[in-house]
C-alpha positions as CSV (number, residue, x, y, z in Angstrom):
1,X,132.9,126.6,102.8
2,X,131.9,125.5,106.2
3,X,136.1,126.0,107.5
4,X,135.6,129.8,106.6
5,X,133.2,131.2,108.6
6,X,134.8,128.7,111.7
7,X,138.3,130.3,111.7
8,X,138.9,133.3,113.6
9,X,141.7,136.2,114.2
10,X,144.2,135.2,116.7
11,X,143.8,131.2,116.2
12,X,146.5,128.8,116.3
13,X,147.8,127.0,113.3
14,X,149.4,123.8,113.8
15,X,150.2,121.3,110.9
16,X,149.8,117.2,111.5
17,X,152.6,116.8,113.5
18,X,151.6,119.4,116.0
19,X,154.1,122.2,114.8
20,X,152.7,125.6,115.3
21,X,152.7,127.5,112.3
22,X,151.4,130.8,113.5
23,X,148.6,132.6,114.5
24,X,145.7,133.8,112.1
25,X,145.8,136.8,111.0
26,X,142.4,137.0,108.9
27,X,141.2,135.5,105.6
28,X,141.9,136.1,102.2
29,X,140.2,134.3,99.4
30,X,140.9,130.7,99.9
31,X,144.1,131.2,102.1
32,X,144.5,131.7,105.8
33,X,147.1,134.3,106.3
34,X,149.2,134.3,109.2
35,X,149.8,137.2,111.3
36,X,153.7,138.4,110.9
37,X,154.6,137.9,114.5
38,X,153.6,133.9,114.4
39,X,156.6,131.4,113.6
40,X,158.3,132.9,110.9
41,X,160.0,136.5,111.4
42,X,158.8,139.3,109.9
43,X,157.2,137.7,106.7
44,X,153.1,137.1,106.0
45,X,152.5,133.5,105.0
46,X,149.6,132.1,104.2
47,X,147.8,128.5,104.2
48,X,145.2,127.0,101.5
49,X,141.8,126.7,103.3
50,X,141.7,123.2,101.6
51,X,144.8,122.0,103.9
52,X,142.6,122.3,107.0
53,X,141.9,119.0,108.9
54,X,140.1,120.4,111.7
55,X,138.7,123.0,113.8
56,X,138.4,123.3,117.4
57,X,137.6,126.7,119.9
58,X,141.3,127.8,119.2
59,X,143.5,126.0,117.1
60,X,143.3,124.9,113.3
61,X,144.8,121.3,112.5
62,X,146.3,120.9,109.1
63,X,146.1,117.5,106.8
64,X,149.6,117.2,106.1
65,X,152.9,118.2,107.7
66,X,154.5,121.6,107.1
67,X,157.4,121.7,104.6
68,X,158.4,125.2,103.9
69,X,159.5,125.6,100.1
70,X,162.8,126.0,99.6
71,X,164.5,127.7,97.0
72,X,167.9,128.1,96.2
73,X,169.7,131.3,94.7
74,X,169.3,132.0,91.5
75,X,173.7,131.4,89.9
């Protein structure tokens, strides 16, 4: 896939709206993981190559706005 060999360590990753997810940490499969220090504490996400919009010289623009998944304790 062409979005693959475009994405780079140390990228920006912003969804629709313009919220920055993170940084790019490298690529796994079909998923763009995010380094530990971008956005989210001290947790690896990760991003489906397939949400990817676009691709400029240092950012990567998702389809679709960012909702993180929620889940509630287990009673």
């Amino acid at each position: 896939m062409f979005h693959e060999m475009r994405i780079r360590p140390h990228m920006e990753v912003v969804d629709s709206t313009g919220q920055r997810l993170g940084t790019v940490n490298g690529i796994f499969d079909d998923l763009i993981l995010l380094a530990r220090s971008g956005g989210f504490g001290d947790l690896h996400h990760c991003v489906a190559i397939d949400r990817v919009e676009s691709i400029d010289e240092i950012r990567v623009c998702l389809k679709q706005p960012f909702y993180p998944e929620r889940r509630s304790k287990p009673r």
